[in-house]
N, C-alpha and C positions, 0 to 999 in steps of 0.2 A: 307752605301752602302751594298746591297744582294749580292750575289754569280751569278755568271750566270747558267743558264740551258737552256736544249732543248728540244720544245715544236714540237710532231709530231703526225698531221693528223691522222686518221685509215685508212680511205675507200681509196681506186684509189691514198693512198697515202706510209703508211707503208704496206701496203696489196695490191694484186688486188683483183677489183671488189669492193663489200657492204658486210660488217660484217652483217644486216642487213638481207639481202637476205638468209646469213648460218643460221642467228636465224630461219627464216620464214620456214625454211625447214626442221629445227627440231622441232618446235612448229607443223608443220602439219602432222609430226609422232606421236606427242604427242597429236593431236586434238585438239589446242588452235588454230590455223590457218586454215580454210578449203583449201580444193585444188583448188576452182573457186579464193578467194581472194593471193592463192601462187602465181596460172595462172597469175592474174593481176599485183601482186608486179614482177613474171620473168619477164613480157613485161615492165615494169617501169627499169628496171637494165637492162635490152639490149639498152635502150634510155640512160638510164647512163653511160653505155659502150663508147656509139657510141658518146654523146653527149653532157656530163655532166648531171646533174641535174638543176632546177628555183628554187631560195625560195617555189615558188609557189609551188609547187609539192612536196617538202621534207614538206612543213606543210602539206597537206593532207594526205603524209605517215604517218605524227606523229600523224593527229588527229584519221587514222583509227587506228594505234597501241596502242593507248589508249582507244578505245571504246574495243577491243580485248580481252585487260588484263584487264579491269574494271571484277572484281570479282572473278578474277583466284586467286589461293594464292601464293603469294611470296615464300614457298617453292617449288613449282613444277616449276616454271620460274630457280628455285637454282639449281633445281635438273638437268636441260637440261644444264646446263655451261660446266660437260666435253666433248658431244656430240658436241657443239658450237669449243669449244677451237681446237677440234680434227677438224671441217670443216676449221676451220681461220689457224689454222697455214701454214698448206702445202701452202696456198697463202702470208703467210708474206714474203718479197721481201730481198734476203739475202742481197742485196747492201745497202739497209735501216739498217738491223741488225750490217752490217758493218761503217754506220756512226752513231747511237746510239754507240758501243763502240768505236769511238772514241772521241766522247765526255765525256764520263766517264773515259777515260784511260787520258783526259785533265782534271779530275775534276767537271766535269760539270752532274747534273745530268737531266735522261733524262725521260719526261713524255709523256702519249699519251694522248691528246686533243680530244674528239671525241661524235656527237651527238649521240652514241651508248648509251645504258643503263649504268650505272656508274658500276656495279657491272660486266660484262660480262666485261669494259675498264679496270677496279682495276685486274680482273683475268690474262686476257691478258700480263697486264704488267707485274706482278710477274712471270708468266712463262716463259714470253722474260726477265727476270732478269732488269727488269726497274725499274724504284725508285716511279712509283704510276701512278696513273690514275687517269682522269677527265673526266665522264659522265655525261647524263642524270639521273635525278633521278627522280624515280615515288612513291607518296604517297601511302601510306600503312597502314590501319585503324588499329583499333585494334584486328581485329580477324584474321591479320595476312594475308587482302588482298589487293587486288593493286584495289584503287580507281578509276583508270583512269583520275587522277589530275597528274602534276607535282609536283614535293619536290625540288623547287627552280628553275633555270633559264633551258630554253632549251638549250645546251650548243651546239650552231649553232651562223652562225655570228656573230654579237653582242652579245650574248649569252656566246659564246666561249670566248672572252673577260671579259666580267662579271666575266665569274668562273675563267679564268688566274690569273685577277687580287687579286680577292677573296686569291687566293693558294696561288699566290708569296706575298702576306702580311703577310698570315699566315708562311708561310716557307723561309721568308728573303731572298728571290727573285730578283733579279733587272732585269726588262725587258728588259730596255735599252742595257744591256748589254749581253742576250737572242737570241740563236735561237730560229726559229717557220720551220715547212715544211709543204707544201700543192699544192697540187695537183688543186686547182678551185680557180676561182676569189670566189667563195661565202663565202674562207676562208679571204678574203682581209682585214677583220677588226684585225683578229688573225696573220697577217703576217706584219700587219703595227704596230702592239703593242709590238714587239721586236725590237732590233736593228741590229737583224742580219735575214731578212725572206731569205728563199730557196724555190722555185719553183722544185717540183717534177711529171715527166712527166709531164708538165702543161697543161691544155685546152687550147686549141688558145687566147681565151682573156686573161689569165692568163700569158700566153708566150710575149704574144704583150707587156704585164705592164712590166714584167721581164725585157726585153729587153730596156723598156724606161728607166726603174728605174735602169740598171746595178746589177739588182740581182745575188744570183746564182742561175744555173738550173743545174737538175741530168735528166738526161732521160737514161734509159735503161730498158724501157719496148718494151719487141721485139712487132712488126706484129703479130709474128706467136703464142707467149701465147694469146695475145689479142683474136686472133680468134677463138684459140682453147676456150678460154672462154666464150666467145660469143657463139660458137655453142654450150657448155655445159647450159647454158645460154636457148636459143633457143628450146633444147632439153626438158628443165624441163618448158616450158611452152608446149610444145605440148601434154607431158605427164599429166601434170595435168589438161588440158584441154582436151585431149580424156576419164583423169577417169571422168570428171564432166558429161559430153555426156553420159559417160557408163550408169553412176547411172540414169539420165532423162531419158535414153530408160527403162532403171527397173522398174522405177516406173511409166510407161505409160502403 
């Protein structure tokens, strides 16, 4: 028998909002992102906000994130991690930071689960003082670029499971006897694979299941950050969609 641990969400879960979104916005300082494709990813995170995210949709974020980085070089992705770290944290949610220690101050150690890049999840968690990370991972040829291939499972749904299991064999793990936290039904395979899941802020379908299953739930996400997010939100699609207009009147 493994030790137990605590498996926790990123997005709308240790955080508000999409880790995702903060990359997108320093990638389009950095020119790997343009501002018509940021414009698109903000209006795709105000529907996230408001409404969660579909499978459907989190795959064609990933396949255009990989057509993106096909041929960028893995250092210059390394090089944006403090500019990233410094957008995520001001949003990681102190109630959250307060239940990661106290699962550590019970022994238990605590990871973040998340279909984020594996390297941007492993940073993360050293700087919240967490015992490691589990991301996405993108292949890398030998000249030191990112092929626009996966380096093992997408670590979503099933996904997320795949790599749990992978870790807790490697790190004498016992799930059964594991937390998980999550914010979305689409974490439902990652929160049925421990023994102990927690519904954070949850979606309404995610709330409904909690409720039938006698989970726990944590809600203390006010209204009024929500909105303030949201309009920030809001704010950075209009911007980047007045500079896209700017430059077509330019070149007309």
């Amino acid at each position: 028998m493994g030790r137990a641990a605590a498996f926790f969400d990123l997005d709308k879960t240790l955080m508000a909002g999409s880790s995702g979104m903060q990359f997108a916005r320093v990638a389009t300082q950095q020119g790997i992102v343009s501002r018509r494709q940021l414009a698109r990813w903000a209006a795709e995170h105000l529907r996230y906000r408001l409404r969660g995210t579909t499978d459907e949709r989190t795959v064609d974020v990933l396949k255009v994130a990989r057509e993106l980085i096909k041929g960028v070089p893995a250092k210059a992705i390394a090089r944006m991690e403090p500019e990233v770290m410094a957008e995520i944290l001001p949003r990681v949610y102190p109630q959250m930071l307060a239940e990661m220690h106290a699962h550590q101050d019970a022994g238990r150690p605590t990871f973040i689960v998340s279909a984020a890049g594996n390297d941007i999840v492993e940073s993360l968690a050293r700087v919240l003082g967490m015992d490691g990370g589990i991301g996405t991972r993108y292949e890398v040829d030998d000249a030191g670029n990112f092929t626009g291939r996966l380096d093992g499972p997408f670590v979503y749904g099933p996904g997320k499971v795949e790599a749990m299991e992978a870790f807790a064999a490697r790190h004498e793990i016992d799930l059964a006897e594991s937390y998980a936290y999550s914010d979305s039904l689409s974490d439902l395979p990652m929160l049925r694979a421990v023994g102990n899941p927690v519904a954070v802020n949850p979606d309404p379908p995610l709330a409904e299941l909690a409720r039938e299953e006698d989970w726990q739930v944590l809600r203390f996400e006010r209204l009024g950050r929500r909105l303030i997010a949201l309009g920030v939100t809001v704010f950075a699609t209009a911007a980047a969609t007045g500079a896209a207009r700017h430059r077509r009147r330019n070149r007309s």
